[in-house]
C-alpha positions in Angstrom: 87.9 65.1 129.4 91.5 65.7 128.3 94.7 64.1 128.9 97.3 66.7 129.8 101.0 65.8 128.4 104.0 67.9 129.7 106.8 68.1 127.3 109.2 68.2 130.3 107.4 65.4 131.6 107.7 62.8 128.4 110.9 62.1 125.9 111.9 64.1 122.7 110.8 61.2 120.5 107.4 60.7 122.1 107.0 64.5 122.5 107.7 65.3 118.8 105.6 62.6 117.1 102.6 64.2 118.9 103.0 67.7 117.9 103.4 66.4 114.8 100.0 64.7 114.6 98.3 67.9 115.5 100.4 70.9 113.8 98.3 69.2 110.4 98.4 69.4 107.8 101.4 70.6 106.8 102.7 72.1 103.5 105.9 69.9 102.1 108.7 72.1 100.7 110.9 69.8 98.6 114.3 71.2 98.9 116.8 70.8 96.4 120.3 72.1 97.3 124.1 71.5 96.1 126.9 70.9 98.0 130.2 72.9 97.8 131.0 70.0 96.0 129.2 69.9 93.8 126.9 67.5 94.9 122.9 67.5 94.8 120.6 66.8 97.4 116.8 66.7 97.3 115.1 66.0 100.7 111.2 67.0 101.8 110.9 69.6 104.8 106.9 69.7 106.4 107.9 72.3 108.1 107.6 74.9 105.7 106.0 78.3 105.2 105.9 81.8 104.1 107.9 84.1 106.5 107.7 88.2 104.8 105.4 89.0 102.0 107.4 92.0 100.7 110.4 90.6 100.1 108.8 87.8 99.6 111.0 85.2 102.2 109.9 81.9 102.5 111.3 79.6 105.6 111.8 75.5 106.4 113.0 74.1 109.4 116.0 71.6 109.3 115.9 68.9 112.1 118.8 68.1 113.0 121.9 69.0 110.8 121.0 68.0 107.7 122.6 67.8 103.8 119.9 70.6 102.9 121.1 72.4 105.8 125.1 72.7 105.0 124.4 72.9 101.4 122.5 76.1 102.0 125.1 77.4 104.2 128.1 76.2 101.9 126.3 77.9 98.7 124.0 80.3 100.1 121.3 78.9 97.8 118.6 76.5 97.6 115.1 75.8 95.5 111.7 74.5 96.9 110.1 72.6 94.7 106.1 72.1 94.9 105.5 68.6 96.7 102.5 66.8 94.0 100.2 63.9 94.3 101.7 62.2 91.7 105.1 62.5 92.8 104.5 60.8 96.2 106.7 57.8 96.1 109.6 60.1 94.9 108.8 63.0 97.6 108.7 60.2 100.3 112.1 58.5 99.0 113.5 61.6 98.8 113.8 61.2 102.7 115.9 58.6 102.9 119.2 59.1 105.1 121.3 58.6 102.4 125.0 59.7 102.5 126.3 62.9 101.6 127.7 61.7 98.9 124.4 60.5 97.1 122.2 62.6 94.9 118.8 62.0 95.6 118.0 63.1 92.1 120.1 60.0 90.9 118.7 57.5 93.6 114.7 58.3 93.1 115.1 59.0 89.0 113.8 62.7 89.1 115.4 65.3 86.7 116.8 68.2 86.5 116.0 71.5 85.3 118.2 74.7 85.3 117.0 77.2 87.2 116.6 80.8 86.0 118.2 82.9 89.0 120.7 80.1 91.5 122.9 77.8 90.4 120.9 74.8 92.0 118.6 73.1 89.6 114.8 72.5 89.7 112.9 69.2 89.8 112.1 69.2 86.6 109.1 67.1 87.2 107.8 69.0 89.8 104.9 72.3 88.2 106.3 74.8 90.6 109.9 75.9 91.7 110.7 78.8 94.3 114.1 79.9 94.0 115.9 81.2 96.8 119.3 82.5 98.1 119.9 82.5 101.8 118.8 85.3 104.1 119.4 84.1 107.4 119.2 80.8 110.1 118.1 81.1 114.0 119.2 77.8 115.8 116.1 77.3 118.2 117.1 74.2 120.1 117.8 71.0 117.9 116.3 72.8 115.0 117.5 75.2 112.3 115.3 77.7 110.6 116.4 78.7 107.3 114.8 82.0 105.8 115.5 82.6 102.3 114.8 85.5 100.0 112.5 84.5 97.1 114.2 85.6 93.8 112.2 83.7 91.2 109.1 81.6 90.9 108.5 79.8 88.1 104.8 78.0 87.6 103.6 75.4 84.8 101.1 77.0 83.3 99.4 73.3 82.8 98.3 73.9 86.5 97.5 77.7 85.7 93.7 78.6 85.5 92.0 80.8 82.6 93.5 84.0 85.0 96.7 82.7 85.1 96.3 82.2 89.1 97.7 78.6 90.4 94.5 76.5 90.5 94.5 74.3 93.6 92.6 71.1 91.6 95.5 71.1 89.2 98.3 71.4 91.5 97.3 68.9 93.8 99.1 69.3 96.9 100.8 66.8 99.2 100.9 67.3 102.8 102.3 65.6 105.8 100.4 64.5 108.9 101.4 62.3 111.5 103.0 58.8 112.0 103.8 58.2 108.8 100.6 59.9 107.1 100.0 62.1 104.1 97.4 63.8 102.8 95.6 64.7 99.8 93.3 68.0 98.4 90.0 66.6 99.6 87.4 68.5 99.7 87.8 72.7 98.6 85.8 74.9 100.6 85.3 78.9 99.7 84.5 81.6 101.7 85.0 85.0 101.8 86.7 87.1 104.7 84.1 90.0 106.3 84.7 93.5 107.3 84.0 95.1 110.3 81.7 97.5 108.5 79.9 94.7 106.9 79.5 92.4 110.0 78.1 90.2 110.6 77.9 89.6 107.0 77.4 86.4 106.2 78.5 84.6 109.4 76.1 82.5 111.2 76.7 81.5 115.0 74.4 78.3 113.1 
C-alpha cells in the first residue's frame, strides 16, 4: 500500500522536506562567488548537475534569493568546488545564513586559491574546482536555476588514478539526503552499459 500526498494538498515546508528525502542522493556543488563588493561567499547547493556536455554547462538551483545567487548576477562569475568527506563540517557550516557582509571563507577557516580563468577564487582545500562564468537563470517558482558555462576545470592529481581519470575512492564524495542527512561513497558497483546488438548481454531478469 501507498500513501498518496498532494502537493496542493500539504504546505511548502512539509512538501519540500519530502522531495528532498527521495530526489537522493544528491551531488553538493560548493559555490564560491564574490560580491560586486568585493565580498566572498561560499555556500553548498544539493541541487546541482550537469546541464550541456558540449559546451560543457553545468547548473545549481538557488532557493530563495540567495548571496551565491546576486553574486553571480553582479559578476557574472562563480566556481563549484568538489564537496569531500573530509571537509564535511566546513561544507555544512558553509550554510549558515550569515550576513552578506560575512565571508564564509573567513567564518569556517578555508583558503583561498586563485583561479586560472574568473576572478573568484577556489577552495583551496577542496581537490577539484569547476570554473564558470554565467550563461543564463530561469526563475521556476521560488527557485532560481543558474547555468553556467564551464571554462576551466582544475583536478588534484592526488585523487587522479594511474590514467589520469578522477578515481571515485580518492575523491570521496559528499552528498546530501534528507532531514539533515549526508552521505558517504559506500559501496562502488560496476557495470557495463549493453547494446541493442548485443542484447541481452549480460542482463539477467534473476
Amino acid at each position: 500500500m501507498r500513501v498518496d500526498v498532494d502537493p496542493e494538498a500539504v504546505g511548502r515546508r512539509e512538501f519540500y522536506a519530502l522531495l528532498n528525502s527521495v530526489v537522493v542522493p544528491r551531488p553538493i556543488a560548493w559555490v564560491s562567488s564574490q560580491s560586486a563588493d568585493g565580498v566572498l561567499n561560499l555556500a553548498p547547493h544539493s541541487f546541482f548537475t550537469v546541464s550541456c556536455v558540449q559546451p560543457p554547462m553545468v547548473q545549481f538551483t538557488s532557493v530563495g534569493r540567495k548571496d551565491s545567487l546576486n553574486n553571480v548576477e553582479a559578476t557574472g562569475e562563480f566556481v563549484v568546488n568538489f564537496a569531500a568527506e573530509p571537509l564535511f563540517e566546513q561544507v555544512n557550516a558553509s550554510g549558515t545564513n550569515f550576513p552578506p557582509e560575512v565571508s564564509e571563507f573567513e567564518a569556517i577557516g578555508v583558503h583561498t586559491e586563485p583561479s586560472r580563468t574568473v576572478a573568484v577564487p577556489r577552495v583551496a582545500e577542496s581537490p577539484v574546482a569547476i570554473e564558470c562564468t554565467l550563461h543564463t537563470t530561469l526563475e521556476l517558482g521560488d527557485c532560481t536555476l543558474v547555468i553556467g558555462q564551464v571554462r576551466h576545470l582544475a583536478v588534484d592529481a592526488a585523487v587522479l588514478d594511474g590514467d589520469h581519470h578522477p578515481d571515485i575512492n580518492l575523491l570521496r564524495p559528499l552528498a546530501r539526503l534528507g532531514k539533515d542527512e549526508w552521505s558517504t561513497l559506500g559501496e562502488v558497483r560496476s557495470i557495463t552499459r549493453i547494446r541493442a546488438a548485443d542484447w541481452p548481454g549480460h542482463f539477467s531478469r534473476g
